[in-house]
C-alpha positions in Angstrom: 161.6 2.4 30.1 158.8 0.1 29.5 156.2 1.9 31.5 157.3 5.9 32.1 154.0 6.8 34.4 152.9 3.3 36.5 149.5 3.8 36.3 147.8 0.7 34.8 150.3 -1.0 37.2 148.4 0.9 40.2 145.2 0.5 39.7 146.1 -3.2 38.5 147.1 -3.3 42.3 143.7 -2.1 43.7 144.3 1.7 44.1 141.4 3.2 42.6 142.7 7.1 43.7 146.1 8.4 42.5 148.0 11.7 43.2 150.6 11.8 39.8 153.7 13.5 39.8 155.0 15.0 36.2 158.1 16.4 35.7 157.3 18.2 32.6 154.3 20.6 32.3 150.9 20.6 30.9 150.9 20.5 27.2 154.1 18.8 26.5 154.1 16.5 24.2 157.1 14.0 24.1 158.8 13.5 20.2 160.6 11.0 18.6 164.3 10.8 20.2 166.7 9.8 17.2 169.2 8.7 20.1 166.5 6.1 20.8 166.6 4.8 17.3 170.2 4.9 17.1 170.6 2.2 20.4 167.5 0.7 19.3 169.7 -0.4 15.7 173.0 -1.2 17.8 170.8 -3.5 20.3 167.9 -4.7 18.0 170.1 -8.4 17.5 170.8 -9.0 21.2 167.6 -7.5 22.7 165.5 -7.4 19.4 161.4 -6.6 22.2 163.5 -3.7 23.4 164.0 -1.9 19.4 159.8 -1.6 19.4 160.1 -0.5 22.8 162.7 2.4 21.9 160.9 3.3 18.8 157.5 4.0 20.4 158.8 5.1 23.4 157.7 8.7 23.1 154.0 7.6 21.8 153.2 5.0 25.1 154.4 8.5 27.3 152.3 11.0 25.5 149.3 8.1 25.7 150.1 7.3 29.1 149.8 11.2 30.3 146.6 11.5 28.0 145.1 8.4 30.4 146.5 10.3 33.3 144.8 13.1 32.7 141.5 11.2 32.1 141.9 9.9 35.4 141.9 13.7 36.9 139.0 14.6 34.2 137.4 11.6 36.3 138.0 13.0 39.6 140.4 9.3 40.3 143.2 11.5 40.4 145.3 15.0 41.1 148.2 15.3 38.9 151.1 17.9 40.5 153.6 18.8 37.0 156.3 22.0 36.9 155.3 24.9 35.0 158.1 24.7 32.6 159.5 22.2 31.3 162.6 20.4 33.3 165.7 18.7 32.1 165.9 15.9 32.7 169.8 15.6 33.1 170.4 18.3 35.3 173.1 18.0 37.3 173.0 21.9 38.5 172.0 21.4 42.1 170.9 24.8 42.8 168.8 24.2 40.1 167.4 20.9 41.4 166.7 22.0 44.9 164.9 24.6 42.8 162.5 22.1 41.0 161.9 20.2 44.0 160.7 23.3 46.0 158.8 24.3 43.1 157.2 20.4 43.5 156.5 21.4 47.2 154.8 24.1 46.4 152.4 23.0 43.9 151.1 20.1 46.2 151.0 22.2 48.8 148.6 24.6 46.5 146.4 21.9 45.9 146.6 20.3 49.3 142.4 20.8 49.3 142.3 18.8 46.6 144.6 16.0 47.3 143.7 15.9 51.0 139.4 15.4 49.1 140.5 12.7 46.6 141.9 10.6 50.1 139.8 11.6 52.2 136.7 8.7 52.8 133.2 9.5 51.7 130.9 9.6 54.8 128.1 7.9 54.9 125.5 10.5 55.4 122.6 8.0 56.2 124.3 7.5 59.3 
C-alpha cells in the first residue's frame, strides 16, 4: 500500500536497469477511491500515518507510473502493461489465465528490447 510500483526501492538497491510490469494500461490514470477514505476515517485513531497514506494513495501511484515511464523515456527501463484495463479482483479464472497469457505475450513482443536493456555493453576498444 505504501509503495504500489517498488521502484525507488530498486534502484535504492543498486539496480540501475528495470523491466516493470503494469497491470493496467497506458494512459490510466488512478482516481480518488471513496472506500479508501471511508477506512481511512474508521482507522485514522488507531493507525492515524496510515489515513494520509489512504488519502493520497491514488496520487503516489499515478506519480510513481509517471517516474516509471521516465525511466523507459531514459532507456533504464522496459515497462510490459495489458492493453485494457484489468480488475483487479477477478476471481474468473478463465479470465486470469487470459491476462497472464496476454502478459506472456507482450514480453515476449518486446523480447529485443528487454533482452538490449540486460544485455552488457561491449567494450569496443577491445
Amino acid at each position: 500500500m505504501s509503495d504500489p510500483i517498488p521502484i525507488r526501492k530498486a534502484i535504492e538497491d543498486g539496480n540501475d536497469k528495470h523491466l516493470i510490469v503494469l497491470t493496467q494500461p497506458k494512459g490510466y490514470v488512478k482516481g480518488f477511491n471513496r472506500q479508501n477514505a471511508v477506512v481511512a476515517k474508521l482507522l485514522r485513531r488507531k493507525y492515524p500515518k496510515l489515513e494520509k497514506l489512504l488519502l493520497t494513495r491514488h496520487e503516489n501511484y499515478n506519480e510513481t507510473v509517471a517516474f516509471c515511464e521516465q525511466l523507459e523515456r531514459e532507456g533504464k527501463a522496459v515497462i510490459i502493461r495489458p492493453a485494457h484495463k484489468l480488475n483487479s479482483f477477478e476471481k474468473d479464472v478463465a479470465k486470469l489465465r487470459e491476462s497472464c497469457e496476454h502478459g506472456y505475450e507482450l514480453a515476449q513482443s518486446r523480447m529485443d528490447e528487454i533482452r538490449a536493456l540486460f544485455t552488457p555493453e561491449r567494450n569496443l576498444l577491445g
